[in-house]
Each structure stands twice: as C-alpha cells, then as structure tokens.
C-alpha positions in Angstrom: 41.3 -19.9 -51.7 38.9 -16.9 -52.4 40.5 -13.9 -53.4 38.8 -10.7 -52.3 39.1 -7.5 -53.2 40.8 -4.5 -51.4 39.4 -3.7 -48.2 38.2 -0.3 -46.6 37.4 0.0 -42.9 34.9 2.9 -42.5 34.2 3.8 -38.7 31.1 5.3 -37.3 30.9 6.2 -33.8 27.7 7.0 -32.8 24.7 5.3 -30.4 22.5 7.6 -32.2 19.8 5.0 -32.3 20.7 3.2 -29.3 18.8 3.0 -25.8 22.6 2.1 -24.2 25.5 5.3 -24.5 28.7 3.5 -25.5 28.6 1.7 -29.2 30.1 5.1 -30.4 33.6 3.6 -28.8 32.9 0.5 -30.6 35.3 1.2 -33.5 38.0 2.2 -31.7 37.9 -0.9 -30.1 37.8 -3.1 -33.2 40.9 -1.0 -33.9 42.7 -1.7 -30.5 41.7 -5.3 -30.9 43.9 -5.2 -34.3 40.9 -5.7 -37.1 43.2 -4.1 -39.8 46.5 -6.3 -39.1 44.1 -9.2 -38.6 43.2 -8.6 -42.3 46.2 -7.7 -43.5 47.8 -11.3 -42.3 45.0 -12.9 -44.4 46.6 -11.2 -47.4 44.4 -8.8 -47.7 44.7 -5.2 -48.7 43.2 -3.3 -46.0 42.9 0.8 -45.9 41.1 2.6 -42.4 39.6 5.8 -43.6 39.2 6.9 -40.0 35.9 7.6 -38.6 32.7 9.6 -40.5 31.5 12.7 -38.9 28.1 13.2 -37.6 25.7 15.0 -34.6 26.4 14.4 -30.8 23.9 11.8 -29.1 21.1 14.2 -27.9 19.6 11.6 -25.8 16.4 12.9 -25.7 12.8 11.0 -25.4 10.8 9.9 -28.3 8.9 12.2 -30.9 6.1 10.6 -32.8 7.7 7.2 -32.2 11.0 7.6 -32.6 14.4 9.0 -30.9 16.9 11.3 -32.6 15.1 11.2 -35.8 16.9 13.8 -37.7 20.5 12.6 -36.2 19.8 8.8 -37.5 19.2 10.2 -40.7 22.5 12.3 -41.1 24.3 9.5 -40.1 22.9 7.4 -42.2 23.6 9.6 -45.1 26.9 9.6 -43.9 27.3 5.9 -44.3 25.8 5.7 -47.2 27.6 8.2 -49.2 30.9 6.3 -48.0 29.8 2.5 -48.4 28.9 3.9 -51.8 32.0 5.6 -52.8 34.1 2.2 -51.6 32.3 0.0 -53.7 32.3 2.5 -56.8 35.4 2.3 -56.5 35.9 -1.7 -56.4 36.6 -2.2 -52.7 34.8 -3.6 -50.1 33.7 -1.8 -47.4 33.6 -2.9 -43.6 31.6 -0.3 -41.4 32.5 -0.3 -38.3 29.8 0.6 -35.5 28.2 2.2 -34.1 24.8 1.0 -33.3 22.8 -0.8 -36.0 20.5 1.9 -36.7 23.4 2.3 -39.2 22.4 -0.7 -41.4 19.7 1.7 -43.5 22.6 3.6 -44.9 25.4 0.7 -45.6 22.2 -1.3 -47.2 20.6 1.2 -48.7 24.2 2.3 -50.7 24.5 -1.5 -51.5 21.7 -2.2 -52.6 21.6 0.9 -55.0 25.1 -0.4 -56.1 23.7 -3.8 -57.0 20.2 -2.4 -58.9 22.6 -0.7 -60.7 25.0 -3.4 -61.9 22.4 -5.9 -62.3 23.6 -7.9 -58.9 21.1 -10.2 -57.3 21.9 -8.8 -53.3 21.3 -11.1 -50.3 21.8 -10.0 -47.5 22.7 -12.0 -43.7 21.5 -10.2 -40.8 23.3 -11.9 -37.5 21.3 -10.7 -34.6 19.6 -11.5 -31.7 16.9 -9.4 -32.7 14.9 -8.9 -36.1 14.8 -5.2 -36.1 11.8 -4.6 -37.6 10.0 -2.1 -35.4 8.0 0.8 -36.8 7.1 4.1 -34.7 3.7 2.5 -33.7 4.8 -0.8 -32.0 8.2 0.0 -30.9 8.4 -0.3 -26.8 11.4 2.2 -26.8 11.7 4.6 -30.2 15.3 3.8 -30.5 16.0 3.2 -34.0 18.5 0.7 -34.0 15.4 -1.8 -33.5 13.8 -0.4 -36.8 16.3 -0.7 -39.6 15.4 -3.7 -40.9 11.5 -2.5 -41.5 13.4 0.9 -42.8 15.2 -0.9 -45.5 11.9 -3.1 -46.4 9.7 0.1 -46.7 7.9 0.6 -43.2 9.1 3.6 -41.4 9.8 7.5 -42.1 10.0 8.9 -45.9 13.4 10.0 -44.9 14.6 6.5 -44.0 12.9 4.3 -46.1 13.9 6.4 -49.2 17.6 7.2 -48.2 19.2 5.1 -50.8 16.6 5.4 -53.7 13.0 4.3 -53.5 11.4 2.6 -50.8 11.7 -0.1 -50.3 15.4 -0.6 -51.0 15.5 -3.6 -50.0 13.3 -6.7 -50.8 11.8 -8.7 -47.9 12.7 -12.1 -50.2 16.8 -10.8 -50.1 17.4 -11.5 -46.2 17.9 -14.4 -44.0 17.9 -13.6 -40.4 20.3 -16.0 -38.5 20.5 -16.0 -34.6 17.1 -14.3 -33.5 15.8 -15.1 -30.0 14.0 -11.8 -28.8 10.9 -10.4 -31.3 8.5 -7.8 -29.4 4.9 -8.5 -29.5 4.0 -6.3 -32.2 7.1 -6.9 -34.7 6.0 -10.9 -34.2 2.9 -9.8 -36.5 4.5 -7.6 -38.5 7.1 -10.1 -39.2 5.0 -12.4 -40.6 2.6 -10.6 -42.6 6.2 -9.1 -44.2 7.2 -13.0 -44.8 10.7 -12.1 -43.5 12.6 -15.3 -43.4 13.8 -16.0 -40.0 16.2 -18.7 -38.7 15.7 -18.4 -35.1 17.5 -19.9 -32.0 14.7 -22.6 -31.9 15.5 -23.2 -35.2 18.7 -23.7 -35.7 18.7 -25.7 -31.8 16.4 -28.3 -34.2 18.3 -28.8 -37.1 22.1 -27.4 -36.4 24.3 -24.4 -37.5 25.4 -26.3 -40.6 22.4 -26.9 -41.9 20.6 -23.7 -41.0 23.5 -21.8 -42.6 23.5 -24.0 -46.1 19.3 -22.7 -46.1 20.5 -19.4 -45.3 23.3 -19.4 -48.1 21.1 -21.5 -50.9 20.8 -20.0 -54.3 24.1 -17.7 -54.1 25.8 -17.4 -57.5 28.8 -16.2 -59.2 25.8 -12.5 -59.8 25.3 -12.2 -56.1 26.5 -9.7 -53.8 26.5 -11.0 -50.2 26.1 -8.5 -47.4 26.9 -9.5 -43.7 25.4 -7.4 -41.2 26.7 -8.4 -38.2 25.4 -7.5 -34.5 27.8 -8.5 -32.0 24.8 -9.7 -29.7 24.2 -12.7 -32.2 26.6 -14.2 -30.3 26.3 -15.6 -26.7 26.6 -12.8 -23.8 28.4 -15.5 -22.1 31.4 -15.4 -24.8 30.1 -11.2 -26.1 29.5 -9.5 -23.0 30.2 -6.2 -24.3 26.5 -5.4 -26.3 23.9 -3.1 -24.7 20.9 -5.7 -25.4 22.6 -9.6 -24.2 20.0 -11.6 -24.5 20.8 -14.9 -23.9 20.7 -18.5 -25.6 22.8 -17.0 -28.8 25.3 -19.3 -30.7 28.2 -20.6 -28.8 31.9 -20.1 -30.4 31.8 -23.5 -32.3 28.5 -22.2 -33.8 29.7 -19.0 -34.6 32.6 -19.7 -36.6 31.1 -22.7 -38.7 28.4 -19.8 -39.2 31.4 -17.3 -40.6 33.2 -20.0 -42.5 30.2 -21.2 -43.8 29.8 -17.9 -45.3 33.3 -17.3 -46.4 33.2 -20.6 -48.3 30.8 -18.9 -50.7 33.5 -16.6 -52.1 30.7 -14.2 -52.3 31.1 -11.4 -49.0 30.9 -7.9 -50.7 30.2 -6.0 -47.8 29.9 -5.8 -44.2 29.0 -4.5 -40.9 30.2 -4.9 -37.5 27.9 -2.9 -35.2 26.2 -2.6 -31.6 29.7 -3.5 -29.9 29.9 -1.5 -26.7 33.2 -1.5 -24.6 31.8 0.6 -21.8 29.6 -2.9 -20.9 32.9 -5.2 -22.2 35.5 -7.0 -20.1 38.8 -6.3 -21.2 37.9 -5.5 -24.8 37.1 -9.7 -24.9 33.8 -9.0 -26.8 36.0 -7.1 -29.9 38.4 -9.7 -29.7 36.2 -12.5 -30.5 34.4 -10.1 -33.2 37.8 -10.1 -35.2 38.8 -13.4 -34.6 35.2 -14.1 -36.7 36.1 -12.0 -39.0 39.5 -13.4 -40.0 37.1 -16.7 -40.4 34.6 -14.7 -42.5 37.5 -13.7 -45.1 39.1 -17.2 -45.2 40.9 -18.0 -42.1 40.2 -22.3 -41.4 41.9 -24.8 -39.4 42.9 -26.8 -41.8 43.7 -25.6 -45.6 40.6 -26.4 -47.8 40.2 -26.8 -51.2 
C-alpha cells in the first residue's frame, strides 16, 4: 500500500477556454458525485477549499487567434497561485475543472515546485485530444485546445511564461495517452515538437498494459507524477457528459488498468480532473465514473496487492 499525502480539492469553475458553456458546473458535480468521501474511505486526508474566483465567460469571438485571452490568463494565475500554495505546503492538490485551458496554471505551479526541489516532473495527459494548438492553426481560438503548446513554449508571453520561463515544461516530460482527434495543423506541429504520443491506434496494437508500462518507464523514488485528466479520454459511450465526445476512447476495463497502472507507481503528486460538463451528462453518470477512477488512481484494486 502507497501512502499519500494529505489531499486538497481546489475547484475552478469556469469554461473560459471552452467552445461548449457548462464545464464551469463540473466541480460541483465531482462534489455531488462524492469525490471527497470517496477519498476519505481510501484513508485519505482530504480538505475542499471551495472554488477559486475568477471573470464571467464573455463568450465572445476570437482576437488574434484566441478567445477570452485575458480571462484564461487570470484564471490561470488563479490556479497556479493555489496548486502552488498546496504543494508548498506538502499536500497534493486535485483541481477540479473547469475546462482544460486550466492545465497551464496547475502545470506551470508544478513544475516551478519541482525545478525548485530538484524533482524530475512527468507528466500524463489523458485526452482525446493533444492540445497543442497555437493562435495560427487553431480551427476555433478556444484555449482549452492550446495548453499543452502553452506549457512547452508556443503561444502568448503571458501564457507561456505564467509559471516562470517559457517553456515550463519540457516536451521530453509528457506522455499523451488516449488521443484520437489531432487538427491538421497541430499533426505538424506535433511532430516537429517530438511530443510523445500514445494514440488510440496505438494502444488498439499493443494493449492498455503495455502502452501504460511505456508511458510510466523511468519513474523513480525523484519524480513527481502529474495526472491531467480530461474526462473525454474516456469513451462517450461510458462519459457522455464532455463538450468534445469523440469516439473510439478506452472502454471501462481500459480505463482503470490505465489508473491502477498509475497508482501502482506510488508516485501521483498532483492532479487534474477537467472538461467534465453536466449540462451534456445523463444523470451526473459521466462524474460518477470520473471518481470511481479516481479512487483506483489513489489505490483502490480488486484484490489487495502487494
């Protein structure tokens, strides 16, 4: 059994860089769905700080590439200057979404926690998509399909340098797991970044299990593992409730064997739950499932394991 340490739930409700209204209500779901007592059955000590403060959705078109600009960055420094306080003080935060836009601040505070404790980060993005747009290829300007290029250097000064300088994060401490929808021009971009991918084709080829084991090679007793977790990695047929479904995402077996996978490493210091949308969910079934993973990422298993 891991032990971990004492958990704080962090909420941020806002669709600020989302092209769907409704992830702002995506915390309060988690809640309803009982994330907290899930946790605290593990063991685990678990304190909600209640929900961060930020602007109203504008919803407003574009400008030079990108929609509600100044908004994602205030709520990014938001997150940031709370995933950073949590882990100054020992405790692992767990930010609740919100739209993934929301990434650039929770990664950009731990990565600036890790260069300055001399901890090697890696960092799991779950997704359907790879979220690594720029203003100049992006079909839509919403931001939420840009923080991954953000956190790697490629975007806006005031993004890519929100948690120190850019980049904040190095292409080499990823692994995206789930991905089935690229547009055109983040394909290239992708590539010529060298951003290491395990796509639905991918893991269809070779399995979960040995996908994840890649994905989770070269983690030590120094690394700090961050889970960023988009709720439409998973199937829309089992995770309805996301604004973007796109189908062909790992089933429920998949899933957990991904999360227990991960919590078998002893090594989760953060992470985030985001793009969960309840307006588009059938009765809160899509939050349900994302805590039920959860429990699995912090140790819950059939069967007691050594």
């Amino acid at each position: 059994m891991h032990t971990f340490p004492p958990i704080s739930l962090i909420g941020a409700p806002t669709d600020i860089g989302a092209g769907h209204r409704g992830a702002a209500m995506g915390p309060e779901a988690l809640r309803v769905a009982g994330l907290a007592d899930a946790l605290r059955s593990r063991g685990l000590d678990v304190i909600d700080r209640g929900n961060l403060g930020g602007p109203a959705n504008p919803w407003q078109p574009p400008e030079q590439g990108y929609r509600h600009l100044s908004e994602v960055v205030a709520w990014n420094r938001a997150v940031a200057q709370a995933v950073g306080a949590e882990l100054d003080g020992g405790r692992l935060p767990i930010l609740l979404g919100g739209d993934h836009c929301l990434a650039i601040g929770s990664i950009g505070a731990v990565a600036r926690h890790c260069r300055e404790r001399g901890k090697t980060l890696r960092v799991l993005w779950l997704d359907a998509h790879a979220d690594f747009n720029t203003s100049t290829i992006t079909p839509s300007g919403n931001v939420h399909g840009m923080p991954v290029a953000c956190l790697c250097g490629y975007g806006p000064r005031e993004l890519t340098e929100l948690a120190g300088a850019a980049p904040m994060l190095a292409t080499d401490a990823i692994r995206q797991i789930g991905i089935r929808s690229v547009d055109p021009g983040e394909k290239r971009l992708v590539r010529e970044a060298g951003l290491d991918i395990y796509d639905m084709r991918y893991i269809d080829e070779i399995g979960m299990m040995r996908a994840m084991a890649e994905a989770l090679d070269g983690i030590d007793a120094n690394t700090h593992l961050h889970v960023s977790f988009d709720v439409d990695f998973l199937d829309p047929t089992i995770a309805p409730g996301v604004g973007t479904t796109i189908p062909g995402g790992p089933n429920y077996r998949e899933a957990q064997l991904c999360m227990e996978m991960i919590a078998d490493t002893g090594r989760i210091g953060s992470l985030d739950i985001v793009e969960l949308n309840p307006a588009l969910d059938v009765r809160n079934q899509t939050a349900l499932l994302a805590v039920d993973l959860v429990e699995s990422l912090f140790g819950k298993s059939t069967l007691m394991r050594d």
